[in-house]
N, CA, C and O atoms as a GROMACS GRO file, in nm:
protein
  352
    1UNK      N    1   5.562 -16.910 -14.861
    1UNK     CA    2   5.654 -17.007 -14.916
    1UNK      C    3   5.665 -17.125 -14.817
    1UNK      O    4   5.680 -17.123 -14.695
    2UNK      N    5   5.656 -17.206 -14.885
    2UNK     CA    6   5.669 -17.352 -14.780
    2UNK      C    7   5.774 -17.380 -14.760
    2UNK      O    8   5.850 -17.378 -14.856
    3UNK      N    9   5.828 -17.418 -14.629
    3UNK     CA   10   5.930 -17.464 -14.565
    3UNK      C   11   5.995 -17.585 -14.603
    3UNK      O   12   5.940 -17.695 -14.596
    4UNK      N   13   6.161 -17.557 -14.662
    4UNK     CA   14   6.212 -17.669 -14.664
    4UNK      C   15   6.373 -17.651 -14.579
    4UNK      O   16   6.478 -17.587 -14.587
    5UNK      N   17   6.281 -17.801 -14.461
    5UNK     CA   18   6.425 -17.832 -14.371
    5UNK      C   19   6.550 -17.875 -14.393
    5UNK      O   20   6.563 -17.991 -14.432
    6UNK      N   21   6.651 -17.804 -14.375
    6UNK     CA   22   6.767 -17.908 -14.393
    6UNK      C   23   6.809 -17.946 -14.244
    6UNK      O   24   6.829 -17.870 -14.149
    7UNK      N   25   6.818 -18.108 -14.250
    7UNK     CA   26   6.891 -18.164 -14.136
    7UNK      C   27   7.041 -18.080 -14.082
    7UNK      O   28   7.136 -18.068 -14.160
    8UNK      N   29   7.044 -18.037 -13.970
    8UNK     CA   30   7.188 -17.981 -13.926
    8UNK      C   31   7.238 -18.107 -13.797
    8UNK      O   32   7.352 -18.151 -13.798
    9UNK      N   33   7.165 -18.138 -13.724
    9UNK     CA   34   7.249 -18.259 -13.616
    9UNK      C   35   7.135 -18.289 -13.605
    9UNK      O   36   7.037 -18.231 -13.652
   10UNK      N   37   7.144 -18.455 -13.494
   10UNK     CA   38   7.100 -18.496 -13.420
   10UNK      C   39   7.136 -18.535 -13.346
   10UNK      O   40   7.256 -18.555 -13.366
   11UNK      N   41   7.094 -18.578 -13.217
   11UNK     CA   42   7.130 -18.628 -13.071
   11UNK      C   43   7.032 -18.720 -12.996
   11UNK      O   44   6.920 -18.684 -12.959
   12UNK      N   45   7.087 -18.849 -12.975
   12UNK     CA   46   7.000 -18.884 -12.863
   12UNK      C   47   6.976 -18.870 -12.731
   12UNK      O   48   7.076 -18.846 -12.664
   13UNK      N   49   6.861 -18.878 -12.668
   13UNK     CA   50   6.845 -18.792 -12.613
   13UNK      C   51   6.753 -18.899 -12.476
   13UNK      O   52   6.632 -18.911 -12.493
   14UNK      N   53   6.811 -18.962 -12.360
   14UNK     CA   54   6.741 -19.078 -12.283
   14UNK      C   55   6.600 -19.009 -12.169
   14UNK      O   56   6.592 -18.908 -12.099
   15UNK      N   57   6.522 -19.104 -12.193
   15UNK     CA   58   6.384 -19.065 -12.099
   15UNK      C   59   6.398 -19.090 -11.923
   15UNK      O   60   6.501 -19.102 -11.856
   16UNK      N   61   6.323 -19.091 -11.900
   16UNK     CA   62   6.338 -19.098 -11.753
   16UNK      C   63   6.283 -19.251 -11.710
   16UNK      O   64   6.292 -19.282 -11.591
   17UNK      N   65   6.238 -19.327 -11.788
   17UNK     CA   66   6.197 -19.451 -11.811
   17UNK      C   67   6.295 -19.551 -11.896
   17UNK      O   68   6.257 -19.668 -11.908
   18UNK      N   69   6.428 -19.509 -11.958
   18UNK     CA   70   6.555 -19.600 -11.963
   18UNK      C   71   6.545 -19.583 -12.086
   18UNK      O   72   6.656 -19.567 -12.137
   19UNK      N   73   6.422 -19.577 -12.190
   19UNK     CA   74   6.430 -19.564 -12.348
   19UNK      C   75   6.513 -19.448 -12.399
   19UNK      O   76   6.563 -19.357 -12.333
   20UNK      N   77   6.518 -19.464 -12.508
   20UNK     CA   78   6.623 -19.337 -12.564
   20UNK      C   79   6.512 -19.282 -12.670
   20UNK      O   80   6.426 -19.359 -12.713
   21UNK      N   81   6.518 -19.168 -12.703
   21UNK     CA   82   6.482 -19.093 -12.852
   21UNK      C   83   6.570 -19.002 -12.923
   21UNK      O   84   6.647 -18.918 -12.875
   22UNK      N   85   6.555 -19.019 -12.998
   22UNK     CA   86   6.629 -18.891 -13.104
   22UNK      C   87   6.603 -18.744 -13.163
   22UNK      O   88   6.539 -18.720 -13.265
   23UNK      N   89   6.675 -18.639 -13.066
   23UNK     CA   90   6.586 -18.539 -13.168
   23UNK      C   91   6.711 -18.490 -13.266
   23UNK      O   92   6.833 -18.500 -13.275
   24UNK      N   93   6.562 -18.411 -13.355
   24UNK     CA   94   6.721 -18.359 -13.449
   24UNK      C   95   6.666 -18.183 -13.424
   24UNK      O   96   6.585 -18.135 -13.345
   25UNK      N   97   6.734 -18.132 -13.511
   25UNK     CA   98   6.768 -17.999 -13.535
   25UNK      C   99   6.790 -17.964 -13.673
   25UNK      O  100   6.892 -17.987 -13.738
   26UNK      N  101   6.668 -17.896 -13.719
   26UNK     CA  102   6.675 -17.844 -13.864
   26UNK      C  103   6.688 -17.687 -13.888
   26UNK      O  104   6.677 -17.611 -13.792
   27UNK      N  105   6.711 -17.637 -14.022
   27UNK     CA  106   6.732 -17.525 -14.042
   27UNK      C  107   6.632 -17.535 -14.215
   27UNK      O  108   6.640 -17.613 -14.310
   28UNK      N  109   6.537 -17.401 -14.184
   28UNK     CA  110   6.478 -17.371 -14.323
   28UNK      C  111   6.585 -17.286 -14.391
   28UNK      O  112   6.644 -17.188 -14.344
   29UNK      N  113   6.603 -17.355 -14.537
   29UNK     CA  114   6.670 -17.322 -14.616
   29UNK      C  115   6.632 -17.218 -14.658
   29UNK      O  116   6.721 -17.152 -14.712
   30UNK      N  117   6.508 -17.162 -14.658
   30UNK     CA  118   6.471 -17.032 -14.679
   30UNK      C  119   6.446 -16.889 -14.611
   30UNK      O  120   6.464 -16.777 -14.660
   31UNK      N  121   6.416 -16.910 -14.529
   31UNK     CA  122   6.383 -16.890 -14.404
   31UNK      C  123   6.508 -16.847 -14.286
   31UNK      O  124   6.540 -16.733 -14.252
   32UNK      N  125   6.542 -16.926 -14.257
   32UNK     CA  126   6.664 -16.950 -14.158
   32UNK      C  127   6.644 -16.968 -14.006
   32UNK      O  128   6.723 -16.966 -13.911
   33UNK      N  129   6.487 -16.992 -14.016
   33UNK     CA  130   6.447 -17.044 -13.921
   33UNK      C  131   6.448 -17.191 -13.880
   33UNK      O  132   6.454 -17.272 -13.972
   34UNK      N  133   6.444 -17.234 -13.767
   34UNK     CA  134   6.467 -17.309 -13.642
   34UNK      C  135   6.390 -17.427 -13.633
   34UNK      O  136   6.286 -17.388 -13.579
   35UNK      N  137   6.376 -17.589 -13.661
   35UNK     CA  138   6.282 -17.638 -13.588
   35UNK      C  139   6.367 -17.759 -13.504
   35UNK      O  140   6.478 -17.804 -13.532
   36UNK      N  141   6.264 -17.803 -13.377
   36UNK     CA  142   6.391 -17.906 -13.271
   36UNK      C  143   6.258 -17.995 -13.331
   36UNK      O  144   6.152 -17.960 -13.382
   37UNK      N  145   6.294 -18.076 -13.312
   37UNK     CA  146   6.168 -18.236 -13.356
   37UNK      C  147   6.236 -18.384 -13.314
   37UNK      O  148   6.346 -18.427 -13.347
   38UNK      N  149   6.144 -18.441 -13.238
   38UNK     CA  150   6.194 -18.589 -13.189
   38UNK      C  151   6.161 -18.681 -13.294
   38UNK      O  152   6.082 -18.644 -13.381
   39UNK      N  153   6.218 -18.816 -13.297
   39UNK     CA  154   6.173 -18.905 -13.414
   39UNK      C  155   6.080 -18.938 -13.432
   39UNK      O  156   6.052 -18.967 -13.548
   40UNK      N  157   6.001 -18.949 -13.348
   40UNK     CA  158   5.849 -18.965 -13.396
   40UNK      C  159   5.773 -18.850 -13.457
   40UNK      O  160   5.672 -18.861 -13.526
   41UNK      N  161   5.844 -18.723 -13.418
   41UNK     CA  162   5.697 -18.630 -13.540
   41UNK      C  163   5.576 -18.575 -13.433
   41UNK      O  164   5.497 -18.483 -13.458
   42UNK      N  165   5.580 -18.653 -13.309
   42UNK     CA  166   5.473 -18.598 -13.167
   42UNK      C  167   5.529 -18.446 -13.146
   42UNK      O  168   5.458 -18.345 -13.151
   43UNK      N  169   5.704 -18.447 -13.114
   43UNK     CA  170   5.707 -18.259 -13.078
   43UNK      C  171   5.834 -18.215 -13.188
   43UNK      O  172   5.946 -18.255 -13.218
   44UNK      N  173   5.761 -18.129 -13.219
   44UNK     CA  174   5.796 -18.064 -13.309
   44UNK      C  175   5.817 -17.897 -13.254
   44UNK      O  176   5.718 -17.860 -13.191
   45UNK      N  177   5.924 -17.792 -13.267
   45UNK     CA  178   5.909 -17.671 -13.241
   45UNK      C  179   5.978 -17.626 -13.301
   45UNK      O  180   6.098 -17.647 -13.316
   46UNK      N  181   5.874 -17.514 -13.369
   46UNK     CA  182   5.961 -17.443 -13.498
   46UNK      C  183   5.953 -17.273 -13.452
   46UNK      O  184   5.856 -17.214 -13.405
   47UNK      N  185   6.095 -17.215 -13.484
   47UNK     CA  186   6.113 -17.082 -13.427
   47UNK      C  187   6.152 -16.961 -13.513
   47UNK      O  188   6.233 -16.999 -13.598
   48UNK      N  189   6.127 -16.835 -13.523
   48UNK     CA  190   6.202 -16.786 -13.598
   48UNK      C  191   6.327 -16.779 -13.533
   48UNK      O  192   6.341 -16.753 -13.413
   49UNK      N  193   6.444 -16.810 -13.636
   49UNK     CA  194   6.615 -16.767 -13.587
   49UNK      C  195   6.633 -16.701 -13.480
   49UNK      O  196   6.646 -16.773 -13.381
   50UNK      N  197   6.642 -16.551 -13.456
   50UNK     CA  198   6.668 -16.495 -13.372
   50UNK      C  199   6.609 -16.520 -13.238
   50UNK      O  200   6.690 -16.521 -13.145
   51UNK      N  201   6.428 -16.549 -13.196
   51UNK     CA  202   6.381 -16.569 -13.121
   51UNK      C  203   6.400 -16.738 -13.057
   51UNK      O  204   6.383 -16.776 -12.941
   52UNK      N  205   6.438 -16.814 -13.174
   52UNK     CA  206   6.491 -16.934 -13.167
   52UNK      C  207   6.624 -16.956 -13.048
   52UNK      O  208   6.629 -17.043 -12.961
   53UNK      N  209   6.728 -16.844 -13.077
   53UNK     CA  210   6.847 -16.836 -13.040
   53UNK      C  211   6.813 -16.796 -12.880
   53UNK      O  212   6.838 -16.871 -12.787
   54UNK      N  213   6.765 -16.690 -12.869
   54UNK     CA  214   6.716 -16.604 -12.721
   54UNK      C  215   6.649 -16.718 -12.661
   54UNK      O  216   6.606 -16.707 -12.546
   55UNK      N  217   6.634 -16.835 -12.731
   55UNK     CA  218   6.516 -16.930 -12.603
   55UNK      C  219   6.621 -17.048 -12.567
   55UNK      O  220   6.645 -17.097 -12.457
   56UNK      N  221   6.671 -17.075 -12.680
   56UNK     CA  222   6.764 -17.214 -12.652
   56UNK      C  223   6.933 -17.135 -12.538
   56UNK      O  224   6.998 -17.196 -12.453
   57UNK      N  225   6.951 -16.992 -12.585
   57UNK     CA  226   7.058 -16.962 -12.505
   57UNK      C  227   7.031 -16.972 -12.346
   57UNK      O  228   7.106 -17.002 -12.254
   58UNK      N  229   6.897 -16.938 -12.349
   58UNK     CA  230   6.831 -16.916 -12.228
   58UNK      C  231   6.807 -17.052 -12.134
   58UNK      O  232   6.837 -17.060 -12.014
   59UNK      N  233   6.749 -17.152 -12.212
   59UNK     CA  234   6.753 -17.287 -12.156
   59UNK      C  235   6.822 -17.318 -12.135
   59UNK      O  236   6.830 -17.389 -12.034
   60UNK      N  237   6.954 -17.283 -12.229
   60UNK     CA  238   7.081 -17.373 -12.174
   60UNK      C  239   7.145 -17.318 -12.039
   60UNK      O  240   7.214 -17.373 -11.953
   61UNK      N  241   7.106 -17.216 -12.050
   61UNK     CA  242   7.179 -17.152 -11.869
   61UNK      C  243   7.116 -17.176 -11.792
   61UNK      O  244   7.186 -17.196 -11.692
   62UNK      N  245   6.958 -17.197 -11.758
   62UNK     CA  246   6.872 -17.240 -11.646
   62UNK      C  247   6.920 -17.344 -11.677
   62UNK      O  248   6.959 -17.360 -11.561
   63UNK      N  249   6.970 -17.470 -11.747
   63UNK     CA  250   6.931 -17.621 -11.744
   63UNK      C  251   7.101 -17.631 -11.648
   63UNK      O  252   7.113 -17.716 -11.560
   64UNK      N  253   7.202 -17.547 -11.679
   64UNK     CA  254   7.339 -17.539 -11.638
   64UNK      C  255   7.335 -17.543 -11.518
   64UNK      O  256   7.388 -17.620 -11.438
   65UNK      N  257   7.247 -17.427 -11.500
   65UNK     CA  258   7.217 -17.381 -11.309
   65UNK      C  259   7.149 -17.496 -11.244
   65UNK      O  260   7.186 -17.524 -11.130
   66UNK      N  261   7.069 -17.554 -11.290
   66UNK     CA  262   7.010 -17.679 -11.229
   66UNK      C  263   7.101 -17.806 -11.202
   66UNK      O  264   7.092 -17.882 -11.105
   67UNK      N  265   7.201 -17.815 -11.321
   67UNK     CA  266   7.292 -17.923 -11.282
   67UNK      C  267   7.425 -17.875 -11.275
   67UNK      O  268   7.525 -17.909 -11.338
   68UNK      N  269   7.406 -17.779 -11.175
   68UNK     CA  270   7.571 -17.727 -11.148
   68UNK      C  271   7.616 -17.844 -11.052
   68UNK      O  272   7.543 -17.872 -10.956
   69UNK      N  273   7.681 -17.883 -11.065
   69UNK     CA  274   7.773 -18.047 -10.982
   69UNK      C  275   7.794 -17.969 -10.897
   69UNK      O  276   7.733 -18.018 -10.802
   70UNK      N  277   7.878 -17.800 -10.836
   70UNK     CA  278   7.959 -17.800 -10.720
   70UNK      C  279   7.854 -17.694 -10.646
   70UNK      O  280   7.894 -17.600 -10.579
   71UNK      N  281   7.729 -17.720 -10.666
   71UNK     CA  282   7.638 -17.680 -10.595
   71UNK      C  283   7.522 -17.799 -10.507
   71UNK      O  284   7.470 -17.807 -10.396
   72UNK      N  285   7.525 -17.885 -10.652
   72UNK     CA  286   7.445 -18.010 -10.612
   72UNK      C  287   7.532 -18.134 -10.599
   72UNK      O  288   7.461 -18.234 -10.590
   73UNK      N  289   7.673 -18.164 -10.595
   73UNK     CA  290   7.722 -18.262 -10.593
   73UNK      C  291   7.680 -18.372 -10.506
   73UNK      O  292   7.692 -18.492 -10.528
   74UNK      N  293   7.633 -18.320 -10.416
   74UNK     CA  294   7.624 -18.405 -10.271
   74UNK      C  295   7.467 -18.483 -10.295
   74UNK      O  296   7.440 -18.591 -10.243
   75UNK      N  297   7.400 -18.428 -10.358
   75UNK     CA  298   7.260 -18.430 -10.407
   75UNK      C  299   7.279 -18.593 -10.475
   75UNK      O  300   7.256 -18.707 -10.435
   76UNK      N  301   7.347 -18.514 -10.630
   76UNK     CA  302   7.335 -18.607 -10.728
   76UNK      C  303   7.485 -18.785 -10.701
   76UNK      O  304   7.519 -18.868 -10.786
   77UNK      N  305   7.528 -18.774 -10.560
   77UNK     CA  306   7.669 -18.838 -10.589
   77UNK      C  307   7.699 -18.874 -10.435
   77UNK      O  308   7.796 -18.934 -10.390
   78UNK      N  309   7.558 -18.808 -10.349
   78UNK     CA  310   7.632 -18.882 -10.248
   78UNK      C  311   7.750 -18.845 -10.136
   78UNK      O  312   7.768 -18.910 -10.033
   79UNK      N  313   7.821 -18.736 -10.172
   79UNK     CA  314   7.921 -18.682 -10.100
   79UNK      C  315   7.972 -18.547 -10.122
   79UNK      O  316   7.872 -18.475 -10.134
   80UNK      N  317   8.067 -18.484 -10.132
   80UNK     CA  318   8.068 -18.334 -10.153
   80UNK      C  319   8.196 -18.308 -10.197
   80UNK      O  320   8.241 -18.195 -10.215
   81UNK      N  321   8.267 -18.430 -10.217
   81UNK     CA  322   8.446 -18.414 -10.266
   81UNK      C  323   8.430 -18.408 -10.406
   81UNK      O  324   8.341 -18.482 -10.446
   82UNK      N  325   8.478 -18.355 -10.475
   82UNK     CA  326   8.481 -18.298 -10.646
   82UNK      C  327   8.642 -18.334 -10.677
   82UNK      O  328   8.677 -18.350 -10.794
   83UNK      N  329   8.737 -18.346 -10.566
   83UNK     CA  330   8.877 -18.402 -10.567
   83UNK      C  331   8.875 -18.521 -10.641
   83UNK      O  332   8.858 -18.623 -10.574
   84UNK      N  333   8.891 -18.538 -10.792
   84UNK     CA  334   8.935 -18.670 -10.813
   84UNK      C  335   9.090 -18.740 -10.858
   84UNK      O  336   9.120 -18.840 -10.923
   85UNK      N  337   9.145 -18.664 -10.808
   85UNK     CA  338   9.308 -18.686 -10.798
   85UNK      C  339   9.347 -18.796 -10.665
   85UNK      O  340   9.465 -18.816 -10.636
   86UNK      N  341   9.269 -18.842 -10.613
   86UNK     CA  342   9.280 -18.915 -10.499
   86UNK      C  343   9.333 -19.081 -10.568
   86UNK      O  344   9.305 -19.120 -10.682
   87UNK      N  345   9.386 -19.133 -10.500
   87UNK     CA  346   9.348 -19.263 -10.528
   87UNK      C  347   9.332 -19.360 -10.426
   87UNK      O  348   9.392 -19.347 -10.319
   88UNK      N  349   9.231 -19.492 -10.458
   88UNK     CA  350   9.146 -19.576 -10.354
   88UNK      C  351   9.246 -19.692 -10.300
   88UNK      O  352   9.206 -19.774 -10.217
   0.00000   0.00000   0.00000
């Protein structure tokens, strides 16, 4: 049976070169499977549901751990105070 997507969100989403793109996030109406796709149609990734879920839960906690602020604050900001109750 051929796949039909329904749009659920989109988000833009900025490059490392200042441009922006858009991906969205679909759901087969039949199926109930998964695809992430940028506006152009170049990446496309389509998942089944469940295995869908186990990869994106998963990314989202490595991507968390990578930009934990009160691990890397000093990294990304320059200093190591997270206090912003101060005033200048």
């Amino acid at each position: 049976m051929k796949a039909n997507w329904k749009k659920i969100q989109s988000w833009n989403v900025g490059n490392a070169d200042g441009s922006v793109e858009k991906y969205t996030l679909y759901e087969d109406e039949y199926s109930g499977n998964i695809k992430v796709e940028n506006d152009f149609g170049n990446i496309s990734i389509e998942m089944e549901r469940m295995s869908g879920y186990e990869f994106l839960k998963s990314l989202s906690r490595e991507v968390t751990d990578l930009l934990d602020l009160n691990q890397d604050y000093e990294h990304w900001f320059g200093g190591d105070d997270l206090n912003c109750d101060h005033n200048d």
